[in-house]
C-alpha positions in Angstrom: 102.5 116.9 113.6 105.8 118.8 114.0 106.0 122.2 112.3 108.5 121.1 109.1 107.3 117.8 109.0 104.9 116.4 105.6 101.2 114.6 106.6 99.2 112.6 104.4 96.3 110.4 104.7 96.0 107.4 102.4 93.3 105.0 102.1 92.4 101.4 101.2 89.0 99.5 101.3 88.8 95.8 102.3 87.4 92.5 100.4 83.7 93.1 99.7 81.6 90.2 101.1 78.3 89.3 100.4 75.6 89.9 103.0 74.0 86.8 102.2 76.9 84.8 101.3 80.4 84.9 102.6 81.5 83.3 99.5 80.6 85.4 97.6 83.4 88.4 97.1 84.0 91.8 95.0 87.8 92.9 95.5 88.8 96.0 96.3 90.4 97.1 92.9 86.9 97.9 91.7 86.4 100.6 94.3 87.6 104.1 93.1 87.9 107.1 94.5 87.8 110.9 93.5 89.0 113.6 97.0 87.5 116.6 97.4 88.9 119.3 99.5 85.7 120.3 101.7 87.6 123.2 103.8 89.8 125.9 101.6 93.4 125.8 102.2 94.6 129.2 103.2 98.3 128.9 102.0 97.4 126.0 99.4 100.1 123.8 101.3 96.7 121.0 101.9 95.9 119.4 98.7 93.2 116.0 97.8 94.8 112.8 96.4 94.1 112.3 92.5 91.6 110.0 91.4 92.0 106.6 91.4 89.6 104.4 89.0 88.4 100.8 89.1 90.2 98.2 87.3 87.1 98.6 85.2 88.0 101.9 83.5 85.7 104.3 84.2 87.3 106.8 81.3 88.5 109.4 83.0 92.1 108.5 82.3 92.7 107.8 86.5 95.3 105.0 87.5 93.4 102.1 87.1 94.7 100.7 90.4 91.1 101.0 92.5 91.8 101.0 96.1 93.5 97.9 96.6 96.6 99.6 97.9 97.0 102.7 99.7 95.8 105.3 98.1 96.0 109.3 98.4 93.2 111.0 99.8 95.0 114.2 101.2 98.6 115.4 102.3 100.0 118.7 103.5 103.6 120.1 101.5 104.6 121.9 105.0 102.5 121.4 108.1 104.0 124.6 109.9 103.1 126.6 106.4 98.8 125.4 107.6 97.4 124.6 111.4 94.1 123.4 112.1 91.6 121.2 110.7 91.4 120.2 106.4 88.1 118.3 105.7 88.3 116.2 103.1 85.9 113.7 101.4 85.9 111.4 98.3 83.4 110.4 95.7 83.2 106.6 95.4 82.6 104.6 92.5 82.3 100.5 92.3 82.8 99.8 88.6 82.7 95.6 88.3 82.2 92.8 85.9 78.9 92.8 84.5 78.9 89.2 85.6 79.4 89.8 89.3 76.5 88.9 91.6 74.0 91.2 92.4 73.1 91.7 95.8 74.4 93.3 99.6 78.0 93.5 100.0 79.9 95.2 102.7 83.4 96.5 102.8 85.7 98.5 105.3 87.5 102.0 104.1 90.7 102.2 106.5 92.2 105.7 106.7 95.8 106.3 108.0 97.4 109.5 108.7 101.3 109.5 108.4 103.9 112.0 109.1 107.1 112.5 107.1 110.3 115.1 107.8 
């Protein structure tokens, strides 16, 4: 990315889907998330997202959004202020219905880094 130029990387998970039944589905607004910065930023320009919480409060006071939509996970103020590698992760947290079926699901995480002058 350009030196002057903004990064961040969002996230959004997809439909959960039963391993045993296709039918059955969690969405994913009941998938939060809470980043972590795993590697110190030396100038503090690389920062993690804020937490996002499940449609299914969790308390914390975090949007209630889940991660439906794209969502922050970690973004740079100035790229030319910080080179070199940021490692980031997130705790996850499925917060549902009590009613919701118990069993296997699966579900994709997609990660997309954008740049922005």
């Amino acid at each position: 990315i350009p030196a002057g130029e903004y990064w961040a990387v969002v996230g959004q998970a997809s439909q959960f889907v039963a391993a045993d039944d296709p039918a059955k589905t969690i969405g994913p607004e009941y998938l939060g998330w809470k980043p972590h910065l795993i590697s110190d930023s030396s100038t503090g320009a690389v920062a993690a997202g804020e937490p996002v919480s499940s449609v299914v409060s969790d308390g914390t006071g975090a949007p209630e959004v889940g991660l439906k939509g794209q969502e922050l996970l970690v973004s740079s103020a100035d790229s030319a202020e910080e080179i070199g590698t940021s490692q980031v992760n997130a705790d996850l947290a499925l917060r549902t219905p009590a009613d919701v079926a118990a069993g296997e699901y699966h579900s994709t995480i997609t990660l997309s880094l954008f740049n922005q002058s």
